[in-house]
VOBA-1610 file (N, C-alpha, C; in pm, whole numbers, padded with zeros to 5 digits, always signed):
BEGIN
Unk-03524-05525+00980Unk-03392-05473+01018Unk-03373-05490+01167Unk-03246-05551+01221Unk-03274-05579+01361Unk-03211-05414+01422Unk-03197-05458+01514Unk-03206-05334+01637Unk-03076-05270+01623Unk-02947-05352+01544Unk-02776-05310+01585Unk-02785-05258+01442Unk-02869-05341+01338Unk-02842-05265+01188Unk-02921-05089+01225Unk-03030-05065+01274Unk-03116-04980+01277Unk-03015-04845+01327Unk-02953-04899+01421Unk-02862-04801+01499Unk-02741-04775+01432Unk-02676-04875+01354Unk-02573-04837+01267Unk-02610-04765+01142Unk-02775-04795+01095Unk-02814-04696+01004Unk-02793-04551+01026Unk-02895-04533+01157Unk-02856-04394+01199Unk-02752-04345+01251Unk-02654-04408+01280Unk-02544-04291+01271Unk-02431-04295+01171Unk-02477-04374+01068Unk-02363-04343+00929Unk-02452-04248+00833Unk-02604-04205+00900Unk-02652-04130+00826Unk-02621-03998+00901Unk-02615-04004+01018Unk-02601-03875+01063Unk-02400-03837+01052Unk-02358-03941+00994Unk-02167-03898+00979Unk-02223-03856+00806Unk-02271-03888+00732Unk-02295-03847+00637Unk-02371-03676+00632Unk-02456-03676+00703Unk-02554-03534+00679Unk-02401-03443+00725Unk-02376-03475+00869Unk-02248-03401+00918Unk-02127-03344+00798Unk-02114-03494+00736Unk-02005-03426+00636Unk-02035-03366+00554Unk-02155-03410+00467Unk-02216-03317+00387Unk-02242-03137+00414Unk-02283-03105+00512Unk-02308-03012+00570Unk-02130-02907+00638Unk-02041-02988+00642Unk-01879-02928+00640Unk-01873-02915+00492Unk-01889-03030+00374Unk-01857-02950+00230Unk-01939-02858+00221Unk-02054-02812+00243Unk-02151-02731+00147Unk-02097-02565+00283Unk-02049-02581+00383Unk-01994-02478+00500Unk-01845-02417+00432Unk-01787-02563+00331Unk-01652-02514+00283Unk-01662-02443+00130Unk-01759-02494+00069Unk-01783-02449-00070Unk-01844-02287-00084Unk-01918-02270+00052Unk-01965-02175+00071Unk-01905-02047+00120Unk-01752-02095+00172Unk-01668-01984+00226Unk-01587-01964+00091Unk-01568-02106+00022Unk-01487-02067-00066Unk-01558-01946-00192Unk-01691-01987-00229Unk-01700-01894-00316Unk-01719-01774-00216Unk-01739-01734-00140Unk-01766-01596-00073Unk-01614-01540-00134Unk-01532-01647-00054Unk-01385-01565-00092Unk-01354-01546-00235Unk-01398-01617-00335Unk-01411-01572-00450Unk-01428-01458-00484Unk-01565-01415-00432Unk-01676-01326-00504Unk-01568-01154-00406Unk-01503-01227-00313Unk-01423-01142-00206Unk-01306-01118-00233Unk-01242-01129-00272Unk-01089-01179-00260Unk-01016-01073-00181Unk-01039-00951-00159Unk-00969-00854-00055Unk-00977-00883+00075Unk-01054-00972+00103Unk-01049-00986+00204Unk-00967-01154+00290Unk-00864-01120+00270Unk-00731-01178+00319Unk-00714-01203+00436Unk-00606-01297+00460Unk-00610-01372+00658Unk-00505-01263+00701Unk-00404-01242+00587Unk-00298-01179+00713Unk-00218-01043+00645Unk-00286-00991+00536Unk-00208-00876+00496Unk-00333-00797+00460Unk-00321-00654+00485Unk-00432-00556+00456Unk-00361-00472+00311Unk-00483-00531+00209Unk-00437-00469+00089Unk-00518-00336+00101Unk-00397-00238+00059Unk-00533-00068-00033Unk-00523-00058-00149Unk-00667-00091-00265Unk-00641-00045-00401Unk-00555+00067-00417Unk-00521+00056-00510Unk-00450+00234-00577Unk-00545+00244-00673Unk-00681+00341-00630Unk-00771+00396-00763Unk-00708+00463-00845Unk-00603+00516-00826Unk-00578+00590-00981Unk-00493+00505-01129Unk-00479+00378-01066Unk-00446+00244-01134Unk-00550+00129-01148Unk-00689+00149-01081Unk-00757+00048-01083Unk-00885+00107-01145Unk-00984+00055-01250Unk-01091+00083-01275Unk-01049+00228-01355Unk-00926+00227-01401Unk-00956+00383-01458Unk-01030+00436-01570Unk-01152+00370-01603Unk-01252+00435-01653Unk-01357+00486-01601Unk-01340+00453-01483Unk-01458+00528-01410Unk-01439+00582-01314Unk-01520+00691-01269Unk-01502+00823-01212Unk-01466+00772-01019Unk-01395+00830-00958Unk-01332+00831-00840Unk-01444+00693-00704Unk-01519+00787-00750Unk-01614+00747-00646Unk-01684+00573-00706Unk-01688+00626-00788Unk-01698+00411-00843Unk-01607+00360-00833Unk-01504+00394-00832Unk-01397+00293-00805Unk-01351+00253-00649Unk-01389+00352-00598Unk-01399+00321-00456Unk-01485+00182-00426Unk-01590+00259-00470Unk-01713+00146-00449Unk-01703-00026-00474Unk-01633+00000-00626Unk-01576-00106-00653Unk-01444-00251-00598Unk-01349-00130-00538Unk-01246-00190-00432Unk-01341-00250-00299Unk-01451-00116-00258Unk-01521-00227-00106Unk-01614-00341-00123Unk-01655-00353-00267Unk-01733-00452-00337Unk-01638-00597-00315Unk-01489-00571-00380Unk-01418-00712-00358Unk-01395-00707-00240Unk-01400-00669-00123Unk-01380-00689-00033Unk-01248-00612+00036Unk-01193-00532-00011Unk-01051-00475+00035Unk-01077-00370+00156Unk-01015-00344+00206Unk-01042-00295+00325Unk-00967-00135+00307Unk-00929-00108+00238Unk-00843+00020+00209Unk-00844+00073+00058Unk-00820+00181+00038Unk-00781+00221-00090Unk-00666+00339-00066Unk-00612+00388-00196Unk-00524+00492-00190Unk-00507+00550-00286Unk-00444+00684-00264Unk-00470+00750-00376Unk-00351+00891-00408Unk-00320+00948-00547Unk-00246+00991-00553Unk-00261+01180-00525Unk-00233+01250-00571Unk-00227+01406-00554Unk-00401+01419-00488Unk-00424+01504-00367Unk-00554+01511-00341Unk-00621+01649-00409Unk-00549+01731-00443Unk-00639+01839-00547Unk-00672+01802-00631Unk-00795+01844-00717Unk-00902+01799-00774Unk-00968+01726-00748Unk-00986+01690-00700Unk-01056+01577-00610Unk-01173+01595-00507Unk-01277+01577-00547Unk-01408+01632-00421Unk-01383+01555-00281Unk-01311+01602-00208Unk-01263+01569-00055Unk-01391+01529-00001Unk-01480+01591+00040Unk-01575+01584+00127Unk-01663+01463+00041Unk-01685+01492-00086Unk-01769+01361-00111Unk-01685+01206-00095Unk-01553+01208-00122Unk-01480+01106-00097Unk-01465+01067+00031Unk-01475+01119+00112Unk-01507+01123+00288Unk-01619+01030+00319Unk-01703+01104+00273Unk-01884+01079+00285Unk-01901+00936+00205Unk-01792+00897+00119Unk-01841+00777+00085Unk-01757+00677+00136Unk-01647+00705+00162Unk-01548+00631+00236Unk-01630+00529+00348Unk-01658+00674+00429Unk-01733+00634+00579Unk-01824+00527+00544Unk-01902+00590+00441Unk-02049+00491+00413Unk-02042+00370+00397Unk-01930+00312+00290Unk-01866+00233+00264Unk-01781+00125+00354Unk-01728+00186+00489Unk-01658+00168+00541Unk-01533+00102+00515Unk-01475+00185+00395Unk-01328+00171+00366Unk-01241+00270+00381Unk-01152+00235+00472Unk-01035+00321+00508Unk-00960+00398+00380Unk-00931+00528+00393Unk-00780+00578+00312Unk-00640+00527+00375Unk-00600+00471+00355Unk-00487+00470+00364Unk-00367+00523+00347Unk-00353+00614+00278Unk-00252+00745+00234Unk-00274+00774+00102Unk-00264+00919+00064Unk-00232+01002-00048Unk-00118+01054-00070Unk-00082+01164-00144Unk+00001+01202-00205Unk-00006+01354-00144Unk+00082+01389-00075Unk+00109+01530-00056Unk+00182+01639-00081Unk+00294+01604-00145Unk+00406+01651-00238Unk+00485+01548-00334Unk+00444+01602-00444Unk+00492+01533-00570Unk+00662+01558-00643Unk+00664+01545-00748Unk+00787+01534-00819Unk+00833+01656-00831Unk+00785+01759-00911Unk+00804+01892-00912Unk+00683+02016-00842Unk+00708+02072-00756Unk+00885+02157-00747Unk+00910+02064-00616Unk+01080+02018-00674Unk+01150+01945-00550Unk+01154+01958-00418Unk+01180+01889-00363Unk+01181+01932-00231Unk+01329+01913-00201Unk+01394+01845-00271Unk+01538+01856-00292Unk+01574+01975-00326Unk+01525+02098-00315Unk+01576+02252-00359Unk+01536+02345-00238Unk+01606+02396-00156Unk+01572+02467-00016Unk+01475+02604-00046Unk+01490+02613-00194Unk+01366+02794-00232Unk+01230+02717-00211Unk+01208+02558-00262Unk+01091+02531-00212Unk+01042+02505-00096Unk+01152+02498+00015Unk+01052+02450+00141Unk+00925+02512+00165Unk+00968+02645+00167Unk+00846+02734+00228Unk+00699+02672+00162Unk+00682+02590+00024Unk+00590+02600-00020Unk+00539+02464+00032Unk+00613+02392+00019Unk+00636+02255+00076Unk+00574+02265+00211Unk+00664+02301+00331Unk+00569+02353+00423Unk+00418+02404+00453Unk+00338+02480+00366Unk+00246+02503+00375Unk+00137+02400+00289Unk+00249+02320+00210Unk+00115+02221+00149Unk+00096+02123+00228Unk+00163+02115+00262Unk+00190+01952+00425Unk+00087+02010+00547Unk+00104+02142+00590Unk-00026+02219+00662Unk-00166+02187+00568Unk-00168+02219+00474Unk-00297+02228+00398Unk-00310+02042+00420Unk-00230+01979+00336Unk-00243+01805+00332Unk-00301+01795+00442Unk-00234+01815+00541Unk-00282+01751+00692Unk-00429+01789+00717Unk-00449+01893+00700Unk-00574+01936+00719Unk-00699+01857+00647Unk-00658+01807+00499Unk-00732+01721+00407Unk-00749+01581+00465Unk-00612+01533+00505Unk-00560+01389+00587Unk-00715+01400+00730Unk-00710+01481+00842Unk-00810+01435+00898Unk-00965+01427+00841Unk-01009+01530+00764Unk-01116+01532+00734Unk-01125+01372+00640Unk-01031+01256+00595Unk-01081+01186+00516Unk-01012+01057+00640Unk-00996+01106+00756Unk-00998+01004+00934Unk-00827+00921+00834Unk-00746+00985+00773Unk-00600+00935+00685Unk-00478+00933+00768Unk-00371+00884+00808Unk-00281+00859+00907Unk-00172+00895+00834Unk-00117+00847+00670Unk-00043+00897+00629Unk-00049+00943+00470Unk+00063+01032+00424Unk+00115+01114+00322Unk+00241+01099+00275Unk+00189+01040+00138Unk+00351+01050+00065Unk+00411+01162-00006Unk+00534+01189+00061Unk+00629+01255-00024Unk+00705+01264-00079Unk+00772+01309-00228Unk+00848+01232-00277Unk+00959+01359-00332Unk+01083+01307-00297Unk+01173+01410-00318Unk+01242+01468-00446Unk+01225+01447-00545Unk+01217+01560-00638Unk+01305+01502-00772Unk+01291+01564-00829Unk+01407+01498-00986Unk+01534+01598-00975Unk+01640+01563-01035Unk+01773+01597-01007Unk+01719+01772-01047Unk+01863+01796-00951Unk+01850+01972-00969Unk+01999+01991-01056Unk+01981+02077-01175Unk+02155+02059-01238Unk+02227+02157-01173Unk+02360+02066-01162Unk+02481+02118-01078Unk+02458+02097-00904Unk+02408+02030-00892Unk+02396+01948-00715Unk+02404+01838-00735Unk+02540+01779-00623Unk+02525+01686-00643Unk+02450+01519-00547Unk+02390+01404-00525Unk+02283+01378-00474Unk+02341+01378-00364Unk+02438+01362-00254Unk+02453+01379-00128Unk+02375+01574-00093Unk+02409+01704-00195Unk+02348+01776-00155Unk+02174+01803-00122Unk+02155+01736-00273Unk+02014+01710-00256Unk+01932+01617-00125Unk+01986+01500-00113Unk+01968+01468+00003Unk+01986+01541+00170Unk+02058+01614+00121Unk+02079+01726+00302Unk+01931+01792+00254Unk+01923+01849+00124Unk+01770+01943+00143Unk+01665+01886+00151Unk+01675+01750+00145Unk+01550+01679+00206Unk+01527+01671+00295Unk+01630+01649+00393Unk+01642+01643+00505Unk+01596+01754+00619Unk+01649+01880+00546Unk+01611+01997+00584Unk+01482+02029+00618Unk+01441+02006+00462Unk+01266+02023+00433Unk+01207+01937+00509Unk+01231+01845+00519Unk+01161+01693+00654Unk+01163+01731+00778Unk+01287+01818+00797Unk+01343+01845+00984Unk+01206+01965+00976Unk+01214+02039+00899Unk+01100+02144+00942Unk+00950+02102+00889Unk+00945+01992+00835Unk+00760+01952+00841Unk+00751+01874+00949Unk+00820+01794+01021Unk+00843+01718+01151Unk+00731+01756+01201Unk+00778+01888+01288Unk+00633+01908+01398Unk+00515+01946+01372Unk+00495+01961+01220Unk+00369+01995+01150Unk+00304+01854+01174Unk+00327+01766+01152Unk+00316+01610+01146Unk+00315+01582+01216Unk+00366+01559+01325Unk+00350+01505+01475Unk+00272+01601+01524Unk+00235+01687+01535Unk+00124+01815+01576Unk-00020+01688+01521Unk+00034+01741+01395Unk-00122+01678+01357Unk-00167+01536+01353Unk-00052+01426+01371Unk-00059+01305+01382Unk-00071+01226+01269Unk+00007+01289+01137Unk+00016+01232+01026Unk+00115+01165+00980Unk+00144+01055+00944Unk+00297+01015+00901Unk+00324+01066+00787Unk+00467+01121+00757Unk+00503+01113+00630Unk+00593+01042+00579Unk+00566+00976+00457Unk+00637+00879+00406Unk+00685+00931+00295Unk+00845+00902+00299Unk+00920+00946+00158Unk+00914+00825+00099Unk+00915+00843-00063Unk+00911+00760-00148Unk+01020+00755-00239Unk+01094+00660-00203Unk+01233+00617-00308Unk+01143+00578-00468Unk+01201+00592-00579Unk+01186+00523-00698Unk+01287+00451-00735Unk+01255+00395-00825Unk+01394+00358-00935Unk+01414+00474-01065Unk+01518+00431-01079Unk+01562+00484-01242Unk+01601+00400-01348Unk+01566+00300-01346Unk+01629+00204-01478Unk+01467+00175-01508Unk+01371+00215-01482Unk+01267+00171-01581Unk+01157+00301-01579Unk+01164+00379-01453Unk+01034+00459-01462Unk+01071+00594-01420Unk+01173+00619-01312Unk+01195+00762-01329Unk+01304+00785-01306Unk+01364+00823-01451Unk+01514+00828-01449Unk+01518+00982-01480Unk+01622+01017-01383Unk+01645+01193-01375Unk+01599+01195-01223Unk+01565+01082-01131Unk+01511+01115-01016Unk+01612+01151-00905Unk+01630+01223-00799Unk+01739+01168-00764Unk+01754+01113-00589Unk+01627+01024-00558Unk+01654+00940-00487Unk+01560+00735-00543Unk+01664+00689-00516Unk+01647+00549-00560Unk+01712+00495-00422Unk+01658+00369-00388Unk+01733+00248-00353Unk+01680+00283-00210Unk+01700+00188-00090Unk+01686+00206+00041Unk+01823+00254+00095Unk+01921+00259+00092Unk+01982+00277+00196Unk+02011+00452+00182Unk+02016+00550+00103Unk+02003+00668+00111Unk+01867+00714+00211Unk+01763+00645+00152Unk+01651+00700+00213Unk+01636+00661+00318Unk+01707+00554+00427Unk+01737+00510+00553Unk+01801+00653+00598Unk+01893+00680+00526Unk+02036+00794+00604Unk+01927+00891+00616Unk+01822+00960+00503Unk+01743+01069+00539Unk+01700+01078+00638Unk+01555+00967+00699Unk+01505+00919+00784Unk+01567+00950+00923Unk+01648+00869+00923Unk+01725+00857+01046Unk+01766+00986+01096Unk+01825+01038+00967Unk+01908+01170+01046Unk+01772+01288+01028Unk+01661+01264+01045Unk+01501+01335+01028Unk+01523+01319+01186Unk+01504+01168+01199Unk+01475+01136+01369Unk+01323+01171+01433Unk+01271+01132+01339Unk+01105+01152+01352Unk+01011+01058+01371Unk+00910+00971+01471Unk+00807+00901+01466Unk+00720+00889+01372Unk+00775+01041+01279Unk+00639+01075+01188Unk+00680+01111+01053Unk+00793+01064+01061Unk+00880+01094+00892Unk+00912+00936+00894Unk+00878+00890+00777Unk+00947+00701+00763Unk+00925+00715+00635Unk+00982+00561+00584Unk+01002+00555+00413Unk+00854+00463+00383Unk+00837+00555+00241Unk+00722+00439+00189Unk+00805+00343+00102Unk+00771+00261+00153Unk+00918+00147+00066Unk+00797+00057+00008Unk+00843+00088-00143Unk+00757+00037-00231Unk+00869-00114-00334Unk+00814-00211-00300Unk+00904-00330-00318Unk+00914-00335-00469Unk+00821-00310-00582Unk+00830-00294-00716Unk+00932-00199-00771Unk+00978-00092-00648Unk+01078-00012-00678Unk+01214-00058-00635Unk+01209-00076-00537Unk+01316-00176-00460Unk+01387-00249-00517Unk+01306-00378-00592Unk+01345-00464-00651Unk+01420-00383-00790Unk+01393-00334-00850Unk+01416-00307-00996Unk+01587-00203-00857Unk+01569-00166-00784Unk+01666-00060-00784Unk+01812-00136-00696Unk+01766-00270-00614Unk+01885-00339-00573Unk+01831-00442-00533Unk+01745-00531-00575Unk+01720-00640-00502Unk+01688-00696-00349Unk+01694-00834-00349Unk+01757-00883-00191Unk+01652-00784-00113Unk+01522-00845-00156Unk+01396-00759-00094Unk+01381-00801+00037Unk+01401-00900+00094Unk+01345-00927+00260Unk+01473-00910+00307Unk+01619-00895+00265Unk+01728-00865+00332Unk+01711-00689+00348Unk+01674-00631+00294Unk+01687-00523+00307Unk+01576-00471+00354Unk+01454-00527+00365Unk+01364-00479+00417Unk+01389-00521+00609Unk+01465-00614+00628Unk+01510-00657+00745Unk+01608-00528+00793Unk+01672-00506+00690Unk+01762-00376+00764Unk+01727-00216+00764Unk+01604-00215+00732Unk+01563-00123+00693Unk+01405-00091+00791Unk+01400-00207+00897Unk+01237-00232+00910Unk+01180-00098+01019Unk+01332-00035+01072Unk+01264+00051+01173Unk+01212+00179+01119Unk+01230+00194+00999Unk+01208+00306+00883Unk+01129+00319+00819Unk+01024+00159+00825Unk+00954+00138+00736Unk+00818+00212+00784Unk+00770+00310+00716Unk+00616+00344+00735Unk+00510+00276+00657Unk+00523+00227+00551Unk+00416+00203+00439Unk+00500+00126+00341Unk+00405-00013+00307Unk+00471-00099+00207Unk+00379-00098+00082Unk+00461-00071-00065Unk+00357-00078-00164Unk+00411-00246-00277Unk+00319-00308-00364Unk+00373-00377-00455Unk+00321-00351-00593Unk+00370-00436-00638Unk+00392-00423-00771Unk+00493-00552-00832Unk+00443-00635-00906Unk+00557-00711-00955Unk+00599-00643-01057Unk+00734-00719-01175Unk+00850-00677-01223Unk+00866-00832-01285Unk+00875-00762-01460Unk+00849-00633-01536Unk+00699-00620-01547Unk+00714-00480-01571Unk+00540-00484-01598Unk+00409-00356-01481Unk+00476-00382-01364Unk+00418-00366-01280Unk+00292-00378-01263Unk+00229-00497-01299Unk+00092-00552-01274Unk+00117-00637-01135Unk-00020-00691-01112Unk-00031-00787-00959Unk+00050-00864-00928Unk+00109-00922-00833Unk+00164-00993-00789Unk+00182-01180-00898Unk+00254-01193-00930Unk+00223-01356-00971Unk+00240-01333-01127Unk+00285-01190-01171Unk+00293-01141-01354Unk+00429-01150-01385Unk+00508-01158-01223Unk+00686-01133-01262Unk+00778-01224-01215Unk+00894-01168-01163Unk+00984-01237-01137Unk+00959-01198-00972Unk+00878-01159-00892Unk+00880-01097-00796Unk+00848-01272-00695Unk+00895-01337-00594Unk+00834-01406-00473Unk+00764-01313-00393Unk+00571-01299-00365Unk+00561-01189-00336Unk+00509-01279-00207Unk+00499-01366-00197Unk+00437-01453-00104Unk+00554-01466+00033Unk+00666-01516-00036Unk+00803-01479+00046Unk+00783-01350+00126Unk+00809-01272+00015Unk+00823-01172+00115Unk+00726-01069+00169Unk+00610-01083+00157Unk+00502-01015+00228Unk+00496-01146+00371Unk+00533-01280+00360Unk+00516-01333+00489Unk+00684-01258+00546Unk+00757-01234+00532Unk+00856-01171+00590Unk+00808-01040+00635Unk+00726-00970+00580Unk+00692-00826+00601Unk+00607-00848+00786Unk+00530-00954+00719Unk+00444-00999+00841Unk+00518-01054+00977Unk+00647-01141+00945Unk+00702-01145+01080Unk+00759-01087+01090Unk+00800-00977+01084Unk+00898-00811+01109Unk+00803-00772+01205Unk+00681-00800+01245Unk+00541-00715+01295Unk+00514-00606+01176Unk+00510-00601+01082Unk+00452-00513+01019Unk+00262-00518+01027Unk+00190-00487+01030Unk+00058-00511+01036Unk+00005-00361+00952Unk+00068-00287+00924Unk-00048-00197+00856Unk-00047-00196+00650Unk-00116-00078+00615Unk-00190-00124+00520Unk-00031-00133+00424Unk-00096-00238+00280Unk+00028-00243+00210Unk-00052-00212+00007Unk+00029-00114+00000Unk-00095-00061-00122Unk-00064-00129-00266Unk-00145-00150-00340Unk-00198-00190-00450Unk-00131-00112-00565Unk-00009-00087-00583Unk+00042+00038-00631Unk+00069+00006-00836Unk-00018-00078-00872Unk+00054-00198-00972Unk-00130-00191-01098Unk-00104-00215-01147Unk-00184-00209-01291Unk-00259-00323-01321Unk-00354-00344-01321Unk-00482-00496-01389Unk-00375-00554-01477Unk-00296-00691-01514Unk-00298-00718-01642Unk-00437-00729-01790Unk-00493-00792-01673Unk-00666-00824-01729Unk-00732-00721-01697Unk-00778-00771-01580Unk-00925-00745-01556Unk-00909-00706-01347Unk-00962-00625-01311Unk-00978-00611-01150Unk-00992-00758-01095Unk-01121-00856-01135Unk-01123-00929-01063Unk-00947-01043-01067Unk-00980-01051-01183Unk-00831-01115-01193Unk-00723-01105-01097Unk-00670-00919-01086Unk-00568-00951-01038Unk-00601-00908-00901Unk-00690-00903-00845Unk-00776-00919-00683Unk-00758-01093-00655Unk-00759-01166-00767Unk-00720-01318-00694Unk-00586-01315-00675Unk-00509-01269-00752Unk-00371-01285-00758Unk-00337-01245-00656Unk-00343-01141-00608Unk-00321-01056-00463Unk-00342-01129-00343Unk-00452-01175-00369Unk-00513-01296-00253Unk-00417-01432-00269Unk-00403-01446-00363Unk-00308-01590-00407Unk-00142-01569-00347Unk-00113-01409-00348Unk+00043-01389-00318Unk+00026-01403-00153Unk-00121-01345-00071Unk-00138-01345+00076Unk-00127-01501+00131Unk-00177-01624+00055Unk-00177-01764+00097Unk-00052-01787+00103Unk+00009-01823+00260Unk+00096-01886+00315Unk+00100-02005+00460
//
């Protein structure tokens, strides 16, 4: 072999080892992200355990969300619930809460005899919120009261919000109201749609009162999801999904979730966006899907 073949040997062997060594660097990220899939370039998903793994007990399912890789979980009403061990494994784990549930459906908060109670569970919440290192709390304003009509109900939300305000900013918790729909899941409710729950908000006038604007609700309640999430973005505390019908993962409906979670992203949105939606299959399944709606 003369001296120019010898030298062209070695370096189409060394462009070969090179490339070889980029596929087996790419095959190798790819299955990680497989075996991963929560762990995403540009949106921070939080399971919703009380929709994911629900055969098994709290604390496995945790385990299970930091296993795929997700960086958050969330969760609904915090009584019953062993606080301190969910803490203790959180930390261990090092997966964030991302928000719970601090006032539910009944007793309204759309009814002014409940504030007082309301009030003191948002004291108690908050108190639960640091011990589990939690930033925010959803609240959700109540099912129709008979003989009010929803502009009244909406002032007593408002009410009830104006006086948890400095409980919340005291303690540094957000609270997020949660619009539903009524044409598929809670009908008798009586707040739906964004632009009521904008008027609450606003006229709250709080850093620490914003909407949890959950897009599976959204959609079913008026559409025109990145238009309204555009007019709506200074309000926004917390984004949840869910495709439609169905409310399983992303990629089961009629939902563009890819659209508009990259819209969520150039709004500056950057915090967590929850998992609020049902396995069709199987966890791992719809952990790709989720990951599949984040590729843009």
């Amino acid at each position: 072999m003369s001296r120019f073949s010898r030298r062209r040997f070695v370096l189409s062997s060394a462009v070969l080892a090179a490339s070889a060594a980029r596929r087996r660097s790419r095959a190798e990220e790819s299955a990680a992200t497989s075996a991963r899939p929560g762990q995403t370039p540009h949106t921070r998903f939080a399971v919703n355990v009380e929709m994911w793994w629900t055969r098994l007990p709290l604390l496995e399912r945790v385990r299970e969300a930091a296993g795929l890789g997700f960086p958050a979980i969330e969760f609904w009403p915090w009584r019953g619930k062993d606080i301190d061990a969910l803490a203790a494994e959180s930390r261990r784990l090092g997966i964030d809460i991302a928000q719970f549930t601090a006032w539910g459906f009944r007793p309204g908060l759309n009814e002014p005899r409940n504030h007082p109670r309301f009030l003191q569970e948002i004291k108690e919440s908050c108190a639960v919120a640091h011990k589990l290192e939690c930033h925010k709390m959803t609240v959700v304003g109540g099912d129709d009261v008979p003989g009010k009509s929803p502009r009244q109900m909406h002032d007593s939300i408002i009410d009830g919000l104006r006086q948890a305000a400095p409980i919340a900013e005291d303690a540094g918790v957000m609270l997020i109201l949660e619009p539903m729909n009524i044409r598929v899941d809670h009908q008798g409710h009586c707040l739906y749609g964004s632009p009521d729950a904008l008027r609450i908000c606003r006229e709250v006038d709080s850093p620490m009162v914003k909407i949890n604007w959950d897009l599976y609700h959204m959609q079913i309640s008026e559409g025109d999801l990145c238009g309204r999430l555009r007019e709506g973005f200074d309000q926004v505390g917390y984004l949840q999904v869910a495709d439609h019908p169905g409310r399983h993962e992303p990629g089961t409906g009629e939902i563009r979730y890819n659209r508009v979670l990259r819209e969520a992203y150039a709004l500056g949105y950057r915090g967590y966006v929850g998992l609020e939606c049902r396995p069709l299959k199987d966890e791992m399944s719809a952990a790709r899907a989720v990951a599949s709606a984040d590729n843009w």
